[in-house]
Biopython code that builds the backbone (N, CA, C, O; Angstrom):
import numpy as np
from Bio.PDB.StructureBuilder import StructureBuilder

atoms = [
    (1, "UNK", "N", (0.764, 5.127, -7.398)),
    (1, "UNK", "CA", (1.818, 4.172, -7.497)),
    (1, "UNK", "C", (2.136, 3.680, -6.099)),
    (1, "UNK", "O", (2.302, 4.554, -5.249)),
    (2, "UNK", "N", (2.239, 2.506, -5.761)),
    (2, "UNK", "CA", (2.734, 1.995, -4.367)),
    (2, "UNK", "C", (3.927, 1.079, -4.717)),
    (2, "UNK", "O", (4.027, 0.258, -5.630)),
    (3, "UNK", "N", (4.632, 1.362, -3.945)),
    (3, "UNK", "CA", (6.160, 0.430, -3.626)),
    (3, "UNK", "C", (6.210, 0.293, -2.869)),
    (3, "UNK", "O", (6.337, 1.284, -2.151)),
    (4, "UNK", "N", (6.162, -1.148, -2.183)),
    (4, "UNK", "CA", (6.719, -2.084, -1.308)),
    (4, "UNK", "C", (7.798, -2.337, -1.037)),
    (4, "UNK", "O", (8.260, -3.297, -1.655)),
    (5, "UNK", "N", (8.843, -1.560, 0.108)),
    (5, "UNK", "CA", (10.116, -2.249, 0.066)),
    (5, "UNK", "C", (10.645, -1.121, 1.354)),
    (5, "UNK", "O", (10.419, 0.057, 1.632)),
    (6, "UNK", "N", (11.425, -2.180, 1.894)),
    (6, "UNK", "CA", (12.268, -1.994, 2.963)),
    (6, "UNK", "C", (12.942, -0.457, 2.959)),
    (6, "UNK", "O", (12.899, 0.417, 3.825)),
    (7, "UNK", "N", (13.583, -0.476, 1.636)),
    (7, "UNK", "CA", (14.923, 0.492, 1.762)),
    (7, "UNK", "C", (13.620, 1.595, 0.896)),
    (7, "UNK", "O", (13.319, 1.588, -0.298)),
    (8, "UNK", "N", (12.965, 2.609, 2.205)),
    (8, "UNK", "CA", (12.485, 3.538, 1.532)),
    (8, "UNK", "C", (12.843, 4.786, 0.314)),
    (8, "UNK", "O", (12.300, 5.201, -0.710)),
    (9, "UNK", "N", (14.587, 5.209, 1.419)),
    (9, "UNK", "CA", (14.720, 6.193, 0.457)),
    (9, "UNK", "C", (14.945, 6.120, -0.703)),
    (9, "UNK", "O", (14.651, 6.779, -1.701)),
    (10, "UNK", "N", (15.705, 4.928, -0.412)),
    (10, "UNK", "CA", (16.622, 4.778, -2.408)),
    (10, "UNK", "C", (15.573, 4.445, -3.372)),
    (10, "UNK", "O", (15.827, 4.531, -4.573)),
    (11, "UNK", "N", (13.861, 3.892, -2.768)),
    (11, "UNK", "CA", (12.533, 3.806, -3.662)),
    (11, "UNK", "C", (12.502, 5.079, -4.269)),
    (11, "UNK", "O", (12.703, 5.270, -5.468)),
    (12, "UNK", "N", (12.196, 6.128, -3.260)),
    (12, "UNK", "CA", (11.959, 7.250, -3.619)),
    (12, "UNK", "C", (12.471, 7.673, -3.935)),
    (12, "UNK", "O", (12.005, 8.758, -4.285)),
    (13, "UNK", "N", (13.691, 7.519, -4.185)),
    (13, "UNK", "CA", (14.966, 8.552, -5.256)),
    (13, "UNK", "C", (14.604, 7.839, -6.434)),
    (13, "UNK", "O", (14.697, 8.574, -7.418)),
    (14, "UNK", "N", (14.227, 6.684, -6.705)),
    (14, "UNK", "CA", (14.163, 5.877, -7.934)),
    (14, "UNK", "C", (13.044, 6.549, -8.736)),
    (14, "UNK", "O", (13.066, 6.897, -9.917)),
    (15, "UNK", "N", (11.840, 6.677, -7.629)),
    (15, "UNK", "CA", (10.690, 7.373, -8.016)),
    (15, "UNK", "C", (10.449, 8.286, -8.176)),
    (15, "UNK", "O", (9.413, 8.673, -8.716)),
    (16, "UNK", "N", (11.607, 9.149, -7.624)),
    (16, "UNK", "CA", (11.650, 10.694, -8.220)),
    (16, "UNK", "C", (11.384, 10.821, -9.610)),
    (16, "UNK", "O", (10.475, 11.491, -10.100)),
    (17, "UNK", "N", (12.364, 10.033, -10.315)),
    (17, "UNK", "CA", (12.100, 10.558, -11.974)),
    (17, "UNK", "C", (10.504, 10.335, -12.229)),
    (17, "UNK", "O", (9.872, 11.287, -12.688)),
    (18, "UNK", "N", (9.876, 9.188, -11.965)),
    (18, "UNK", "CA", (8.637, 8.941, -12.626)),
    (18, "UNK", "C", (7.453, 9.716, -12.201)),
    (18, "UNK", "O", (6.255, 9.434, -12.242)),
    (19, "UNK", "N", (8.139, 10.852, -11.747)),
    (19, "UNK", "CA", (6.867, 12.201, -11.310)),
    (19, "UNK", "C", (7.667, 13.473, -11.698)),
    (19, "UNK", "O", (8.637, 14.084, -11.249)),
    (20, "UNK", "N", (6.819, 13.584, -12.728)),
    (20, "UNK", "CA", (7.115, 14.966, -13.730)),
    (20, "UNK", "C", (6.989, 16.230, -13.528)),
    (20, "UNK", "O", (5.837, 16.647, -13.652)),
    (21, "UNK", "N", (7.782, 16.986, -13.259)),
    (21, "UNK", "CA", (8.458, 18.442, -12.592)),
    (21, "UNK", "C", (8.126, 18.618, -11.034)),
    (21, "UNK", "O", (7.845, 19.678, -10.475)),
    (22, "UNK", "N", (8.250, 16.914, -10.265)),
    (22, "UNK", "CA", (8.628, 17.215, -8.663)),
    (22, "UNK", "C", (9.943, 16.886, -8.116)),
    (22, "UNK", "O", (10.692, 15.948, -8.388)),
    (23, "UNK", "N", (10.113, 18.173, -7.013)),
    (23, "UNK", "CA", (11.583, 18.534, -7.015)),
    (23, "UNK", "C", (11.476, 17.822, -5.393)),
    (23, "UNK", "O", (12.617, 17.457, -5.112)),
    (24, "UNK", "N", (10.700, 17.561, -4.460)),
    (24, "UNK", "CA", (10.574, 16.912, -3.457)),
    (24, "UNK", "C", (10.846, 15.410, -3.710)),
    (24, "UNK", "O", (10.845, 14.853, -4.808)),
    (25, "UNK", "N", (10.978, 15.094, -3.023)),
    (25, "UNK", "CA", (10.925, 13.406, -2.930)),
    (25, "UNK", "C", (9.681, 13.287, -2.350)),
    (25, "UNK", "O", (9.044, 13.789, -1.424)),
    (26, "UNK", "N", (9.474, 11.948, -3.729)),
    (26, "UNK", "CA", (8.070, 11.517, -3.164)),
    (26, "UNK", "C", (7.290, 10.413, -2.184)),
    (26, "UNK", "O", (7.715, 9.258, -2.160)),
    (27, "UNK", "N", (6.522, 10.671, -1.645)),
    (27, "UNK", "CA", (6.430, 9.486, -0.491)),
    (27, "UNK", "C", (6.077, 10.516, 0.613)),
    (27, "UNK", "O", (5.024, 10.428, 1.244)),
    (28, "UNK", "N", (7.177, 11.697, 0.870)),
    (28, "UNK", "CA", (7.054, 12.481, 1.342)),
    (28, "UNK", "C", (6.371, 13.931, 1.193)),
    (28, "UNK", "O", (6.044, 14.649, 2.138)),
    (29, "UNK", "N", (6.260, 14.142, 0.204)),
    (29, "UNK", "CA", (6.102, 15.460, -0.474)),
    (29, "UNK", "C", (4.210, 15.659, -1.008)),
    (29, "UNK", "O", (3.332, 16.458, -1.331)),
    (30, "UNK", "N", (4.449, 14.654, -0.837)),
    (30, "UNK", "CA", (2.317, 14.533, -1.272)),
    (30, "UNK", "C", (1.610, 13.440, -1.466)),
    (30, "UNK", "O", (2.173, 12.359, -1.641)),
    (31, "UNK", "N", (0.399, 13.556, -1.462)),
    (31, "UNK", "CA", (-0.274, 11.901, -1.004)),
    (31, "UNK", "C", (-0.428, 11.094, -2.966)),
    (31, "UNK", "O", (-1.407, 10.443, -3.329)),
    (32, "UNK", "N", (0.590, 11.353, -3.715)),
    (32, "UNK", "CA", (1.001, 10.589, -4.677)),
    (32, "UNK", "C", (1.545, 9.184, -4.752)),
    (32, "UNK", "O", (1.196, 8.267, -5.495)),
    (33, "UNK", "N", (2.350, 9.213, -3.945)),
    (33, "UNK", "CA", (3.212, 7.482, -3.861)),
    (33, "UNK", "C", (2.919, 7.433, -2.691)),
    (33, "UNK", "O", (2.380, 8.248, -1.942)),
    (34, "UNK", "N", (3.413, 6.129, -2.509)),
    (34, "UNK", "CA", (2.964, 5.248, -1.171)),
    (34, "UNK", "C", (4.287, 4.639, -1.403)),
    (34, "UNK", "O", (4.506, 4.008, -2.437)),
    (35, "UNK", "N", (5.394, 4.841, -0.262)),
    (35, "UNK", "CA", (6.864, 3.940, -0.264)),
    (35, "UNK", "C", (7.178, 3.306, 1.073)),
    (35, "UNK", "O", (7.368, 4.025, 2.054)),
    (36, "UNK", "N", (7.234, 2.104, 1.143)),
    (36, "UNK", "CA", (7.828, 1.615, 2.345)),
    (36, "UNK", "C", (7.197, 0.349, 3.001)),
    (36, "UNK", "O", (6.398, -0.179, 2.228)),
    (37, "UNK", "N", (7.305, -0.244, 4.101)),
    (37, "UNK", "CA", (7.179, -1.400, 4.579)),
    (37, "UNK", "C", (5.401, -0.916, 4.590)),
    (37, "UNK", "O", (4.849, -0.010, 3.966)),
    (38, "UNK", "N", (4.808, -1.963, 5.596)),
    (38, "UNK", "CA", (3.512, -1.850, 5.580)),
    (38, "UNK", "C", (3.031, -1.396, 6.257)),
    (38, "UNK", "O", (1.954, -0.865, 5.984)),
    (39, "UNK", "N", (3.769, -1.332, 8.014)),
    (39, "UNK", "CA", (3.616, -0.276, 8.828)),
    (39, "UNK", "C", (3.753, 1.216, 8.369)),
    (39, "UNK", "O", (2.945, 1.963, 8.921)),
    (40, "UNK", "N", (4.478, 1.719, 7.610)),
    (40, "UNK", "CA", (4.581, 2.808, 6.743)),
    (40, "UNK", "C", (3.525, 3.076, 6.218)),
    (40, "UNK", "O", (3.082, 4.224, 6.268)),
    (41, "UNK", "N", (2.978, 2.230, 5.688)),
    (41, "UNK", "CA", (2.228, 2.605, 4.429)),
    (41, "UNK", "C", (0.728, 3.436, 5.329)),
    (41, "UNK", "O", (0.108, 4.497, 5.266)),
    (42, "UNK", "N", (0.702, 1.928, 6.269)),
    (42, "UNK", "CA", (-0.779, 2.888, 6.944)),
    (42, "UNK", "C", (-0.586, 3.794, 8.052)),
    (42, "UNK", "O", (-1.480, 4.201, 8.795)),
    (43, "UNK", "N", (0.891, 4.140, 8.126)),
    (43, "UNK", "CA", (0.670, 5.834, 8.895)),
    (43, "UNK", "C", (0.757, 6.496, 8.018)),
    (43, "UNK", "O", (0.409, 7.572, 8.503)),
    (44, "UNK", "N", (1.131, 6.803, 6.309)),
    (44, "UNK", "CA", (1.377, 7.492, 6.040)),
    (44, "UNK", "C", (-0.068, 7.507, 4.973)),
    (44, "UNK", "O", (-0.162, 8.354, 4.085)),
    (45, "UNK", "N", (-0.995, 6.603, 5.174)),
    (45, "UNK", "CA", (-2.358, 6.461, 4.844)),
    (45, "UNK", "C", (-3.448, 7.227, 5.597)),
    (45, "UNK", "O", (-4.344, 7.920, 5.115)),
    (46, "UNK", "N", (-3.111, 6.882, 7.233)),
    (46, "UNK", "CA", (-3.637, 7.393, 8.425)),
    (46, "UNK", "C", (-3.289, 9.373, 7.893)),
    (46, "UNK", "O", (-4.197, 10.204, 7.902)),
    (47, "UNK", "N", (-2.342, 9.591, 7.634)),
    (47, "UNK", "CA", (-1.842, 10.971, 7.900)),
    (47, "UNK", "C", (-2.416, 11.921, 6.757)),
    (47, "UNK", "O", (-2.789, 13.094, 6.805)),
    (48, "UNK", "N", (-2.356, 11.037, 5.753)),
    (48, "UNK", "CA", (-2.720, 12.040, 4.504)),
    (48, "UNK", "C", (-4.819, 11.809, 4.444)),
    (48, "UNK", "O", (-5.502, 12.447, 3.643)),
    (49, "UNK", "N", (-5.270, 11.052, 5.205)),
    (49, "UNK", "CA", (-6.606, 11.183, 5.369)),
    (49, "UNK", "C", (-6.639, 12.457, 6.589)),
    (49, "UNK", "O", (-7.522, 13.314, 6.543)),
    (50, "UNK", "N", (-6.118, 12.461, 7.117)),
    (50, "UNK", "CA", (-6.028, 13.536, 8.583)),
    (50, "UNK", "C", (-6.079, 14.989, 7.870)),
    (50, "UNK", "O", (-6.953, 15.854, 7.811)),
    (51, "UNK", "N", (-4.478, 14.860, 7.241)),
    (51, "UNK", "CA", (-4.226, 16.331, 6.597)),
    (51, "UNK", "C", (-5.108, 16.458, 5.135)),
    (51, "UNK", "O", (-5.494, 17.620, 5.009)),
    (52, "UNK", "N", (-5.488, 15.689, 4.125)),
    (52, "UNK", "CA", (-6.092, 15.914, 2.950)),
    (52, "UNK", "C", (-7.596, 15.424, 3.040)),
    (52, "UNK", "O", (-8.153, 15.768, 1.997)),
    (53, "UNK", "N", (-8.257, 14.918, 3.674)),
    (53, "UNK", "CA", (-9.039, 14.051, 3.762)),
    (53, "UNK", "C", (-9.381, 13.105, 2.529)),
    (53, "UNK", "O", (-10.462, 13.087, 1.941)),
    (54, "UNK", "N", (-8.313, 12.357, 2.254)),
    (54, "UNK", "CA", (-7.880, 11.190, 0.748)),
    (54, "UNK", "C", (-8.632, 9.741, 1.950)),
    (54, "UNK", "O", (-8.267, 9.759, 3.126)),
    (55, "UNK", "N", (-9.252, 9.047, 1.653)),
    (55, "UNK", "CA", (-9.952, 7.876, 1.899)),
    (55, "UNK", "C", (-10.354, 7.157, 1.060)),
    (55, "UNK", "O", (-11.114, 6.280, 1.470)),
    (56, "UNK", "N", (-10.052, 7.180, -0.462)),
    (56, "UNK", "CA", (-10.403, 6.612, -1.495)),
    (56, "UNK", "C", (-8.859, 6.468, -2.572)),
    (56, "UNK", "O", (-8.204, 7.406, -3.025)),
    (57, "UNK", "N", (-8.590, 4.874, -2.768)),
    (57, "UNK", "CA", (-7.074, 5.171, -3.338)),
    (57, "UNK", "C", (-7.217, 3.983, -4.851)),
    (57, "UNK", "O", (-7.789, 2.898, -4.747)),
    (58, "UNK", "N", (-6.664, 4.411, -5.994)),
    (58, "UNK", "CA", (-6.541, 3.425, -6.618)),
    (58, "UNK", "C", (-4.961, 2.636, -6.674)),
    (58, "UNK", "O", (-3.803, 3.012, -6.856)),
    (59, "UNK", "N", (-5.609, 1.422, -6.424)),
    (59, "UNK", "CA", (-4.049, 0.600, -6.933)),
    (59, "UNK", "C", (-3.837, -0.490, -7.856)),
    (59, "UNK", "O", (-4.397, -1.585, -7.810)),
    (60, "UNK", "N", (-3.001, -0.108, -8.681)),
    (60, "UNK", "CA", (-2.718, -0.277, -10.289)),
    (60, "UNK", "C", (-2.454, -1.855, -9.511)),
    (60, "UNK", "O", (-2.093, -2.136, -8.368)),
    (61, "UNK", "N", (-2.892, -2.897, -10.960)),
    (61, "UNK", "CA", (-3.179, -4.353, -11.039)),
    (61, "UNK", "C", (-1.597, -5.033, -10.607)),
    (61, "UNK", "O", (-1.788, -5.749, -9.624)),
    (62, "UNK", "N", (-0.260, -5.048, -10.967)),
    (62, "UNK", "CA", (0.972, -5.174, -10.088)),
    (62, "UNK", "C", (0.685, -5.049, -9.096)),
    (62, "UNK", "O", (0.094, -6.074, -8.757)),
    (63, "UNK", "N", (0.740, -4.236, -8.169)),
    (63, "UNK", "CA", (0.530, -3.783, -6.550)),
    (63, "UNK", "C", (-0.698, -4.487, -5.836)),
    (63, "UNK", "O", (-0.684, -4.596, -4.610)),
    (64, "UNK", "N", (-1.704, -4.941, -6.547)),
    (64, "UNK", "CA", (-2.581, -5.353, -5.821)),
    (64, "UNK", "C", (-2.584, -6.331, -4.472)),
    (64, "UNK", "O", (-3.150, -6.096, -3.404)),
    (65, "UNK", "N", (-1.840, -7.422, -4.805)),
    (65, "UNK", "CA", (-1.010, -8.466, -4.239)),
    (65, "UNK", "C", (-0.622, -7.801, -3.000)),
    (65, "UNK", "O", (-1.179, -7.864, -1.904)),
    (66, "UNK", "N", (0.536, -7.083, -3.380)),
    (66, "UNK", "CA", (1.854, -6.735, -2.163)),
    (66, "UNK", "C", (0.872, -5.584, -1.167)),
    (66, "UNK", "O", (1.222, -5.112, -0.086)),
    (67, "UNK", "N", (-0.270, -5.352, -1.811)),
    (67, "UNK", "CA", (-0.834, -3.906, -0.886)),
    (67, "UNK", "C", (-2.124, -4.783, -0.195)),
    (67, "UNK", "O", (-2.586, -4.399, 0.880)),
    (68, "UNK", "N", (-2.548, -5.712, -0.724)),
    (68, "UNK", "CA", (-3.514, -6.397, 0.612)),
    (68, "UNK", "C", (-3.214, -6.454, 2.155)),
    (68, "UNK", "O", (-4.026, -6.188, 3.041)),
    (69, "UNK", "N", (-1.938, -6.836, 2.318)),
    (69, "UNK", "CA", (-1.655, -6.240, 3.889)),
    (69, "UNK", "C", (-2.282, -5.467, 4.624)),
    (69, "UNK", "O", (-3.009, -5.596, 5.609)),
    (70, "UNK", "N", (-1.705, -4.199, 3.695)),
    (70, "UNK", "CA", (-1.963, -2.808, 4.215)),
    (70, "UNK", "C", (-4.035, -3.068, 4.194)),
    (70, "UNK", "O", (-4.351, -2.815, 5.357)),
    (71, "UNK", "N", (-4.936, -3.316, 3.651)),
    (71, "UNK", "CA", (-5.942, -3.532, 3.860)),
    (71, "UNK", "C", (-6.641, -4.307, 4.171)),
    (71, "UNK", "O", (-7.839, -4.277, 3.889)),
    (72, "UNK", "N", (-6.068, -5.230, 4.852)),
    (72, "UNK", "CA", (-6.127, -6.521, 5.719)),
    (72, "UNK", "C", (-6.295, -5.627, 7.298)),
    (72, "UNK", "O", (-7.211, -5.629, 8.120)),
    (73, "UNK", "N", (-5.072, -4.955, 7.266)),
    (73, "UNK", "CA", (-4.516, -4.271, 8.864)),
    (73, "UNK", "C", (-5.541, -2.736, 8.955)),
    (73, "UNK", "O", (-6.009, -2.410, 10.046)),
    (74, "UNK", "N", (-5.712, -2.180, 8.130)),
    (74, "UNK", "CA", (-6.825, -0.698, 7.820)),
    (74, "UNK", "C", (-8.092, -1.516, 8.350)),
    (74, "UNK", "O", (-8.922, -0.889, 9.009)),
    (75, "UNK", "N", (-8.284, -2.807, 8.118)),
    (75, "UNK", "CA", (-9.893, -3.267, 8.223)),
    (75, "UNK", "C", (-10.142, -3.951, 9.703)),
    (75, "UNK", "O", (-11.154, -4.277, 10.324)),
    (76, "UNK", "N", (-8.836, -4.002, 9.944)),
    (76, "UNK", "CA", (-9.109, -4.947, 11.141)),
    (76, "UNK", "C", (-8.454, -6.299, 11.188)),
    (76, "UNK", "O", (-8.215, -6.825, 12.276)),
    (77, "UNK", "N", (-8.120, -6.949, 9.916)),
    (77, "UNK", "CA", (-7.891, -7.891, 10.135)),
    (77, "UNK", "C", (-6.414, -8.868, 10.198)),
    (77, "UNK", "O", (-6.473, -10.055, 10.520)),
]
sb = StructureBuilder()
sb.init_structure("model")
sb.init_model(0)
sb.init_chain("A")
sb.init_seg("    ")
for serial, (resi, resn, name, xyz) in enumerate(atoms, 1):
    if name == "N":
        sb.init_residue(resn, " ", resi, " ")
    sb.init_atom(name, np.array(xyz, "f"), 0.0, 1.0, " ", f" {name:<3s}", serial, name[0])
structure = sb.get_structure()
């Protein structure tokens, strides 16, 4: 799931419910969601390839749009 948006935490409190028996907030808590501006997105892309080695991501047909950025800026461009 990726969310695009400024006001990270209150995403991730939103997104808490839609992840079933996690007591962390997510965004933070494991390389499940993706929350926040776009600079966000690819340190917290950069970090979970570092610590998990995750380099392969799917993103659901909504998000496609708002997450090209983020792989515009990952590629170089």
């Amino acid at each position: 799931m990726i969310l695009i948006n400024l006001r990270r935490r209150a995403k991730a409190r939103q997104s808490q419910r839609l992840v079933n028996g996690q007591t962390r907030t997510p965004g933070r808590a494991g390389p499940y969601v993706l929350i926040g501006p776009v600079d966000k997105l690819i340190e917290d892309l950069r970090a979970r390839r570092e610590r998990w080695g995750m380099s392969y991501y799917v993103i659901f047909e909504p998000y496609v749009d708002a997450f090209a950025p983020v792989v515009a800026r990952l590629a170089g461009g």
